[in-house]
C-alpha positions in Angstrom: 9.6 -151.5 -11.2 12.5 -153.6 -12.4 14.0 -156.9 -10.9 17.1 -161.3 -10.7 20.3 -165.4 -10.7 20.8 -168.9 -10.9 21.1 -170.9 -8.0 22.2 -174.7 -8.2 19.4 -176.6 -6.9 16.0 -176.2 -8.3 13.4 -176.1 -5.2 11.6 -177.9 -3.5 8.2 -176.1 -5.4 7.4 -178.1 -7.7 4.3 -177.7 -10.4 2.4 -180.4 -12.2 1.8 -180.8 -15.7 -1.0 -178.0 -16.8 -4.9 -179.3 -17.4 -6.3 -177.7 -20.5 -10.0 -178.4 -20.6 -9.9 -177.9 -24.3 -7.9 -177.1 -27.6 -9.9 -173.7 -27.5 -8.1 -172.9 -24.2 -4.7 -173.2 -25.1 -2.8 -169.3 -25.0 -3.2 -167.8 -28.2 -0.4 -167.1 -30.7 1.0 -164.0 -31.4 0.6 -164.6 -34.8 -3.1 -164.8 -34.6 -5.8 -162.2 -35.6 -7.0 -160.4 -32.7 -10.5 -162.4 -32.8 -8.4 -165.2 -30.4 -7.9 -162.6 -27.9 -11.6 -162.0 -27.5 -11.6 -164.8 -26.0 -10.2 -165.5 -22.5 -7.6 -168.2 -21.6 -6.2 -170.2 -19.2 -3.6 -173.3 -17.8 -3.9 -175.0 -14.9 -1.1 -176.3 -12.4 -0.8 -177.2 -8.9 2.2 -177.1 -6.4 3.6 -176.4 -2.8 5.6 -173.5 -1.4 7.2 -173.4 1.9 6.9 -170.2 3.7 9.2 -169.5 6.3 9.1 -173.3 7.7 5.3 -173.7 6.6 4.0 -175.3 3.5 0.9 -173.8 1.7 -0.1 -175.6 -1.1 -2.1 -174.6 -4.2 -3.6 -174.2 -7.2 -2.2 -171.7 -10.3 -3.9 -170.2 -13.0 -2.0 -168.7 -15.8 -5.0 -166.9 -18.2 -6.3 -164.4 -19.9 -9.4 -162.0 -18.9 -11.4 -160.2 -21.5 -12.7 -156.7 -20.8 -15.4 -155.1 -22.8 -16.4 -151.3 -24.2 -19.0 -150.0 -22.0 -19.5 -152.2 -19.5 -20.0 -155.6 -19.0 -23.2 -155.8 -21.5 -21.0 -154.7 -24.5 -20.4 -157.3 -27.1 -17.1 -155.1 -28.1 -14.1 -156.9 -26.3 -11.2 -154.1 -25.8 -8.5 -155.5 -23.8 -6.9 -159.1 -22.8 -5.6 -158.8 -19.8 -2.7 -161.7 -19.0 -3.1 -162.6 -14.6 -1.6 -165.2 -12.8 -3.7 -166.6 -10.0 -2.4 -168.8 -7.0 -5.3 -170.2 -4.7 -4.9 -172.4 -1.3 -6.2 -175.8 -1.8 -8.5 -176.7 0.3 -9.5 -173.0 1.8 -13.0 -171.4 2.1 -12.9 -168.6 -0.4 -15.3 -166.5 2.5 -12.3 -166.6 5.1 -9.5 -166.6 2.5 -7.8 -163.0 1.9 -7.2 -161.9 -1.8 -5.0 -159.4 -3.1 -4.6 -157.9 -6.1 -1.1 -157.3 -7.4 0.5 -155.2 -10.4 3.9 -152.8 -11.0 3.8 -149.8 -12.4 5.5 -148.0 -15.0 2.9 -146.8 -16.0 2.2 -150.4 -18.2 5.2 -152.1 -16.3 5.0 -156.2 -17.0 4.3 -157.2 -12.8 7.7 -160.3 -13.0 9.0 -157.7 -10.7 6.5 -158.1 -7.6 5.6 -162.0 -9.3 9.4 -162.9 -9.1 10.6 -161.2 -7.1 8.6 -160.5 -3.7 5.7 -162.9 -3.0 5.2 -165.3 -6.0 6.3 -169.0 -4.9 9.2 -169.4 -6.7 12.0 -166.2 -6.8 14.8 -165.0 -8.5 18.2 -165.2 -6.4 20.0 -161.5 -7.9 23.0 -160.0 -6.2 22.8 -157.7 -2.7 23.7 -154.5 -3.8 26.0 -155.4 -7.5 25.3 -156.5 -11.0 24.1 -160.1 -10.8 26.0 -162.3 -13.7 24.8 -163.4 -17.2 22.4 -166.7 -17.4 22.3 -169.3 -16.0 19.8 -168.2 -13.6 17.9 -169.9 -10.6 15.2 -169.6 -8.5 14.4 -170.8 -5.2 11.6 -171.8 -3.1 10.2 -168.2 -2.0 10.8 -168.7 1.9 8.5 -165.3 1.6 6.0 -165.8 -0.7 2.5 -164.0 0.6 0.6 -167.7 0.0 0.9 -167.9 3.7 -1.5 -164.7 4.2 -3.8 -164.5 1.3 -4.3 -165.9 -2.1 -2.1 -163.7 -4.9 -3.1 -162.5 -8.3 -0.8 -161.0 -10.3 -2.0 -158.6 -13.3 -0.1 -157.5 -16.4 -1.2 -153.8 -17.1 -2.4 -153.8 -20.7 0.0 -154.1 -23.7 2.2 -155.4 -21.2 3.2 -158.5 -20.5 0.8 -161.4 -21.8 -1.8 -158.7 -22.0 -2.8 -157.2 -25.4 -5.6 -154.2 -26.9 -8.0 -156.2 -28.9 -8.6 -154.6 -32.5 -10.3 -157.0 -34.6 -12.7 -155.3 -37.4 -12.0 -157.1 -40.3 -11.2 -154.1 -41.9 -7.4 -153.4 -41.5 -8.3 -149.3 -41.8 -11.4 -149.6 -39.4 -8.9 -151.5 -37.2 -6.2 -149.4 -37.3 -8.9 -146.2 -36.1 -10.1 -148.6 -33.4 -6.6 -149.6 -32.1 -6.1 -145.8 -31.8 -9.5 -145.9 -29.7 -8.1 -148.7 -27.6 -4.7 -146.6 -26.8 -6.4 -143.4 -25.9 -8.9 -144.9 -23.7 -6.5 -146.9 -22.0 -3.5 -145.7 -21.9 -4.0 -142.7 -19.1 -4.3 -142.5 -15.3 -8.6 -142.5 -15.8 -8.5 -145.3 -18.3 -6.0 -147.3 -16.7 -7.7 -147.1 -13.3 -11.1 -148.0 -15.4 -9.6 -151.5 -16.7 -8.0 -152.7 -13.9 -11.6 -152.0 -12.1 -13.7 -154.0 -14.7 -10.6 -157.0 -14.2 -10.7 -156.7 -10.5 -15.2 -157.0 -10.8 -15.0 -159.7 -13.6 -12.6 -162.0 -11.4 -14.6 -161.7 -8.4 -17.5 -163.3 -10.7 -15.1 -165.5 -12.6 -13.6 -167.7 -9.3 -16.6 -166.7 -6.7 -14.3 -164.3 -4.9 -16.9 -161.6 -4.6 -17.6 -162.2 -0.3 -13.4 -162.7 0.3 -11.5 -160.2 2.0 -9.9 -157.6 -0.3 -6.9 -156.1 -0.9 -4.4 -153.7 -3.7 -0.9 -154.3 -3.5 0.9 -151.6 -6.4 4.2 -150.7 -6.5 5.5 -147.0 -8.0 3.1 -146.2 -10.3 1.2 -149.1 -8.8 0.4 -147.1 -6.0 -0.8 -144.1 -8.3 -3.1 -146.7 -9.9 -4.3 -147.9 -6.4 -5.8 -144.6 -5.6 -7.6 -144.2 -8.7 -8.9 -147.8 -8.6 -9.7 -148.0 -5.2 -11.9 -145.2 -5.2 -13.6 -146.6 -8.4 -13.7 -149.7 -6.9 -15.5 -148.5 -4.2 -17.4 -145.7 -5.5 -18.7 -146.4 -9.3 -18.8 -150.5 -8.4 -19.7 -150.8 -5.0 -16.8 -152.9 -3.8 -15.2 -152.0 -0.5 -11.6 -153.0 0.3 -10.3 -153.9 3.7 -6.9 -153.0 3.0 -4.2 -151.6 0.2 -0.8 -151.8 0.4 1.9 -149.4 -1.2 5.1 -149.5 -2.0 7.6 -147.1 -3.3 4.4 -144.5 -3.3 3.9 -141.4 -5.6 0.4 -140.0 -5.5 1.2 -136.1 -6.1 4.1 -135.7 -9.4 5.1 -132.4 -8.3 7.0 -134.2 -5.5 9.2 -136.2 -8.2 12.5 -135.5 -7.9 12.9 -136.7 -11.4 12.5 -133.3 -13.5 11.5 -130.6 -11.2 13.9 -128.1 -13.0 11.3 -128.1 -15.8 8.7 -126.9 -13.1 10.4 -123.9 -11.5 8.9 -121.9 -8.7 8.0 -125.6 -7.2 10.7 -126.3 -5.0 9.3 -129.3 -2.6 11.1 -132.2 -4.2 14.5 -131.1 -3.4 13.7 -130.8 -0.1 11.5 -134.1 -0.1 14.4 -135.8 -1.9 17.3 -134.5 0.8 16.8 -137.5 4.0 17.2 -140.3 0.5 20.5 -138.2 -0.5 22.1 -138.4 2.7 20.9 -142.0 3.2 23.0 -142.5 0.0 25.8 -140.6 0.6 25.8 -142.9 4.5 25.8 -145.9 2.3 28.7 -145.1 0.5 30.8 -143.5 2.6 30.8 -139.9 1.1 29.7 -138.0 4.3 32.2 -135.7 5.9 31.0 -137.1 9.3 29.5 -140.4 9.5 27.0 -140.8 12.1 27.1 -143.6 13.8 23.4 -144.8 13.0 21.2 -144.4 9.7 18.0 -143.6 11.3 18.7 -141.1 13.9 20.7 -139.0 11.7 17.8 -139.0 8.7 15.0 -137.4 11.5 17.4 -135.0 12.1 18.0 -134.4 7.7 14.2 -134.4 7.9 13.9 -132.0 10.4 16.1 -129.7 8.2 15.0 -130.5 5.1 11.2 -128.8 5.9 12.7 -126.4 8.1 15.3 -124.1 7.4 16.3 -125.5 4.1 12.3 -125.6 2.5 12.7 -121.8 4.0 16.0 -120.6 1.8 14.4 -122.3 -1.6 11.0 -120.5 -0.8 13.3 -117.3 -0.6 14.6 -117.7 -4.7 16.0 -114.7 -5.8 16.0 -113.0 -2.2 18.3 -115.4 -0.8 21.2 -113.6 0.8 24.6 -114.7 -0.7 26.0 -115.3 3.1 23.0 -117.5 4.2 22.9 -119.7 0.4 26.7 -120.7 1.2 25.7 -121.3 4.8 22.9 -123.5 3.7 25.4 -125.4 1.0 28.0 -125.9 4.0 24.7 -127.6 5.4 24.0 -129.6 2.4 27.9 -130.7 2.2 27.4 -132.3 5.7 24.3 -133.6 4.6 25.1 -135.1 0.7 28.7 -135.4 0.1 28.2 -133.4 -2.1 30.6 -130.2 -3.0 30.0 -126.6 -1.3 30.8 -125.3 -4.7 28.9 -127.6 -6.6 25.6 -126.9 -4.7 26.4 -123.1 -5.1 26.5 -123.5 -8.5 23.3 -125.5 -8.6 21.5 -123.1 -6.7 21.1 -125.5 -3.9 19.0 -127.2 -6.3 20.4 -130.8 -7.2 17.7 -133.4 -9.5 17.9 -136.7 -8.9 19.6 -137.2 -12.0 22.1 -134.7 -11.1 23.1 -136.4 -7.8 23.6 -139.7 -8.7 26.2 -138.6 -11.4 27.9 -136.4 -8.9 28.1 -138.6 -5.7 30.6 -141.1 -7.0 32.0 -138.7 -9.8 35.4 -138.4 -8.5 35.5 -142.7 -8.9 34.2 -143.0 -12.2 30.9 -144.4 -10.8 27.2 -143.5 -11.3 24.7 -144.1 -8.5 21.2 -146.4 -8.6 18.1 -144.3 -9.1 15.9 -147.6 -8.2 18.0 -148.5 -5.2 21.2 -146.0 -4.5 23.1 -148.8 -3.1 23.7 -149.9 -6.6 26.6 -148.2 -8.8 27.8 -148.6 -12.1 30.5 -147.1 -14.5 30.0 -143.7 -15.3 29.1 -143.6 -19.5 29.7 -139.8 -20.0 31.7 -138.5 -16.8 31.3 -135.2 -18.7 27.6 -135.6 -18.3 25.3 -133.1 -15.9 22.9 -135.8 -15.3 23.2 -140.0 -14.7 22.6 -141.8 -18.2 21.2 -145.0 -16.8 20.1 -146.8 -14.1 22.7 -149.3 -12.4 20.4 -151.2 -10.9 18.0 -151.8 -13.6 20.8 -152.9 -15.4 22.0 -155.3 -12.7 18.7 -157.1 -12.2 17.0 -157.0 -15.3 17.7 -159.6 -17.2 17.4 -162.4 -14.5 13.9 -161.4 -13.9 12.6 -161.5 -17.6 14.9 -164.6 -18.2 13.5 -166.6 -15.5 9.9 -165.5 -15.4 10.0 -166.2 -19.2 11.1 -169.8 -18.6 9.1 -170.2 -15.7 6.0 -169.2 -17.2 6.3 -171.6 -19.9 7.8 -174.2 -18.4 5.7 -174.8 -15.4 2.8 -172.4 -15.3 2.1 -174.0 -19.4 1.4 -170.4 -20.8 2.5 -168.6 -23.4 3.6 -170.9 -26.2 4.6 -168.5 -29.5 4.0 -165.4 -27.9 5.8 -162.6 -26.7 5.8 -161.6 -23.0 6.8 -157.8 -23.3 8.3 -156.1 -20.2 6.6 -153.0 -21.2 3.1 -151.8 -23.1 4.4 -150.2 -26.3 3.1 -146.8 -25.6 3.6 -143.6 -27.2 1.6 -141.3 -25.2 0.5 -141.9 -22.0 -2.4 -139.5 -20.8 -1.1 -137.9 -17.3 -4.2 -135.8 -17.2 -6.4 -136.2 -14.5 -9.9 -135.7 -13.3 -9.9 -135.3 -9.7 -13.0 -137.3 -8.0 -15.5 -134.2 -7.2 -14.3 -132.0 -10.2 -17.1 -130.5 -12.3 -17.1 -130.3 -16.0 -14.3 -131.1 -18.1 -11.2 -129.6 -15.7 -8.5 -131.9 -15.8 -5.0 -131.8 -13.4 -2.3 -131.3 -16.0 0.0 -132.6 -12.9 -1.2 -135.6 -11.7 -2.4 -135.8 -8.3 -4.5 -139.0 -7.3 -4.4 -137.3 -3.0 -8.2 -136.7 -3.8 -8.7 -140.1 -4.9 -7.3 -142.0 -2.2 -8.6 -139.1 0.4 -12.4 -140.3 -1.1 -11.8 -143.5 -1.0 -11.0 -142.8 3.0 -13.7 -141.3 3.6 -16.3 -143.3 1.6 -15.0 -146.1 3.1 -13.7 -145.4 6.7 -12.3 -148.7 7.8 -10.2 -149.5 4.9 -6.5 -149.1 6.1 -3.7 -148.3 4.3 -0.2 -149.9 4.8 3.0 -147.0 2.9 6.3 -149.1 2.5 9.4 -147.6 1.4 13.3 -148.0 1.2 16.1 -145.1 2.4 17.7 -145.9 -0.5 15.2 -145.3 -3.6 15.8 -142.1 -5.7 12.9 -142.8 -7.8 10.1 -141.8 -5.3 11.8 -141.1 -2.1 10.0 -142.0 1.0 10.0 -139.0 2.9 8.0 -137.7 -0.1 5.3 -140.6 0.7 5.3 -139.8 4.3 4.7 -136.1 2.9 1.9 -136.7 0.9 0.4 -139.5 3.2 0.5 -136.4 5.9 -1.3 -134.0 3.6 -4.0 -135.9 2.4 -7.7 -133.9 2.8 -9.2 -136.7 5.5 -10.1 -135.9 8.7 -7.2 -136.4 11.2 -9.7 -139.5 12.9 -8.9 -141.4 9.5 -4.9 -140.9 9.8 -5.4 -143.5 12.5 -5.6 -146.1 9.3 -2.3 -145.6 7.6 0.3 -147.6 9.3 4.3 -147.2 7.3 7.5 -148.9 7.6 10.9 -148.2 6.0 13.7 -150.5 5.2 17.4 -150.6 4.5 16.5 -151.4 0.4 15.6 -149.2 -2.4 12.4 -148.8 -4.9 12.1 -152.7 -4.9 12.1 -153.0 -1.5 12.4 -157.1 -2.3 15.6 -156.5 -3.9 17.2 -157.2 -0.8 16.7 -160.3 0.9 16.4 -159.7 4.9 14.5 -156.4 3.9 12.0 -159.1 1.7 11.5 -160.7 4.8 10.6 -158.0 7.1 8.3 -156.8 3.9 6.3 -160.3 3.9 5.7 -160.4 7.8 4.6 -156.8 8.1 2.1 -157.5 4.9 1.0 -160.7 6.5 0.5 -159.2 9.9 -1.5 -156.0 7.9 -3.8 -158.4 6.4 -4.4 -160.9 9.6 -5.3 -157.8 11.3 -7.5 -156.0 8.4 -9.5 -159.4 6.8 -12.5 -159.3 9.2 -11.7 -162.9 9.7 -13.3 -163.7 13.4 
């Protein structure tokens, strides 16, 4: 969900001068009443990317779509949503692949997955290590996805470019319907709702509606995915061929993020155990180093749902012999101390484990991508008190995508691009597709969503990517929930995975970027339907 340097040489990509068709067109400011957002926006600009030795060249669309109370008949405009576009020249939009891009968050900007993954140009950031201050550069993206399908990026709303449209005249009347706009929007159902009515009113705006189709989320992106692709499917009639996830969570009760606060639940820190020892491997904390990553994480696996699920489902029973035997276990596994686990009840958060890994050097451990450590800021501290590797990466991505945007793409003049929606409260409650009444999940688990969407839709396929090295949503916990989903076993035929060497933002490292583009491009040659 977060993202990258400066280079020498700007690339050979290179943008032309944006057509406006009229003054009326140009971005609004942020300075202006809300009435300029009702009305959608756009720049034109055209360029060439090579990917991996081929060039592709197109068309961009920086813009603005305007979604509306109610449907599309409603006269009441509730959200501008901020996109940019990136079409082949010269391609037949029947034949040509689109996909739908976006972060998560939930209301995450998407410069991660624009700058960072398949967007033409990309941000250069160090491996695995804080990436210096500004200047910053980017490259040619050797693995843009232009190659496979045309790309559009969306800004979840209050996020990025993308704003809640109030615009009563009266600043109390506005006020109440700005509330409105939050708490429809800013929940799993109402976010899935708006990125449906974009997904519908781009089809109709650029002709798209007969392409091949495709969801691309990251995180929370893939939490969205499920929700939208069932509504996609089943409130607006439009089947997918494909979506693609990446860094999945679907069910929160996996989270290792938390889980003290909901005791009795023990199946993240088992879930979480193959991403801890992959950690530990990566830093040389193991007591005995295997001599290969991926061997020895089927057998943490194996242990992980087996005799270590079996201790935590004991609680209180537990036998003091068999709890220190299962530490020993864990020592092997983590790193981590026998007496420290003890202690911890064999139960070690996320936060917990990336302060403790490194402890005795001062460090504190990535939660985005492990491989990543930074200074410890409270070595007295239980848990970790930042993220290394948000703070390694960060600022390159919003500094570059905030001077490319303007710069080339012609957008944005006098406004603010804002990494994040401004959100108070974000609704986690849930009602499950097939749920009567007014029951809402209090823990939010979109399973049921994408297991309709299956179902409903029995040829799309579904394509889980993950690193080893993310402690945000660890991948054995994907593969968990990818396993459990209520389908028939016929339709676990359609989900394909792959792992890689990286962490949450897979991209983040270069060769695994690589591998991420030609398994995604394959996917999508192999899903479009194109004969």
């Amino acid at each position: 969900m977060r993202k990258l340097p400066l280079v020498a040489a700007l690339t050979a990509l290179l943008i032309a001068p944006a057509a406006f068709a009229a003054d009326k067109d140009k971005a609004p400011a942020e300075t202006q009443p809300d009435a300029a957002l009702a009305k959608p926006h756009s720049a034109e600009s055209t360029g060439s990317v090579s990917v991996e030795g081929k060039r592709v060249d197109y068309k961009a669309v920086a813009g603005t779509l305007v979604l509306h109370e109610h449907g599309d008949d409603s006269d009441d405009p509730t959200v501008s949503m901020f996109y940019t576009a990136y079409f082949k020249q010269g391609a037949d939009p029947a034949r040509r692949p689109i996909t739908f891009i976006y972060n998560g968050g939930p209301g995450s900007a998407t410069v991660w997955l624009h700058m960072g993954a398949f967007g033409p140009k990309r941000v250069v950031t160090s491996d695995d290590s804080h990436t210096p201050a500004a200047p910053y550069g980017l490259v040619n993206n050797d693995y843009s996805l232009l190659d496979a399908s045309d790309l559009v990026f969306i800004d979840a709303p209050g996020a990025g470019f993308s704003r809640l449209i109030a615009d009563d005249k009266d600043k109390s009347k506005r006020d109440a319907q700005m509330d409105k706009r939050k708490k429809d929007v800013y929940g799993v159902d109402g976010d899935g709702k708006a990125f449906a009515q974009f997904v519908t009113r781009f089809l109709s705006r650029y002709g798209r509606w007969n392409s091949p189709k495709y969801l691309f989320g990251e995180s929370y992106g893939t939490t969205r995915s499920a929700v939208l692709a069932n509504d996609l499917e089943n409130e607006d009639s439009v089947d997918l061929n494909g979506m693609i996830l990446l860094s999945q969570i679907l069910s929160f009760d996996t989270s290792i993020d938390g889980p003290e606060f909901n005791p009795g639940v023990d199946l993240p820190y088992a879930l979480a155990l193959p991403t801890f020892a992959a950690t530990a491997y990566y830093h040389h904390k193991l007591p005995q180093p295997p001599a290969q990553l991926e061997p020895f994480l089927r057998e943490v696996e194996q242990y992980a749902l087996g005799d270590y699920a079996s201790a935590l489902m004991q609680g209180a029973h537990l036998d003091e012999a068999r709890k220190r035997a299962v530490a020993e276990k864990l020592h092997q596994y983590t790193g981590l101390p026998v007496d420290y686990l003890v202690k911890a009840d064999l139960r070690v958060t996320g936060g917990m484990f990336e302060h403790e890994l490194q402890f005795d050097g001062g460090f504190t451990t990535g939660r985005l991508d492990s491989r990543f450590s930074g200074p410890a800021l409270d070595p007295l501290a239980k848990d970790s008190e930042y993220d290394p590797q948000s703070s390694a990466i960060s600022s390159a991505y919003v500094s570059a995508f905030n001077d490319y945007v303007r710069r080339q793409l012609k957008f944005g003049d006098g406004m603010q691009y804002r990494l994040f929606a401004d959100i108070d409260h974000w609704d986690f409650a849930h009602k499950a597709p097939g749920v009567h009444g007014e029951a809402l999940q209090q823990s939010t688990n979109v399973m049921p969503d994408l297991a309709i969407a299956m179902k409903t839709n029995p040829d799309l396929k579904v394509f889980l990517n993950g690193g080893y090295y993310d402690l945000a949503t660890p991948y054995f916990a994907a593969e968990y929930e990818m396993s459990h989903l209520p389908i028939p076993a016929s339709l676990q035929k359609n989900i394909s995975y792959a792992w890689y060497p990286s962490g949450h933002m897979v991209y983040a490292h270069e060769q695994s970027l690589k591998e991420l583009h030609d398994n995604v491009a394959k996917f999508i040659e192999q899903t479009d339907n194109v004969k």
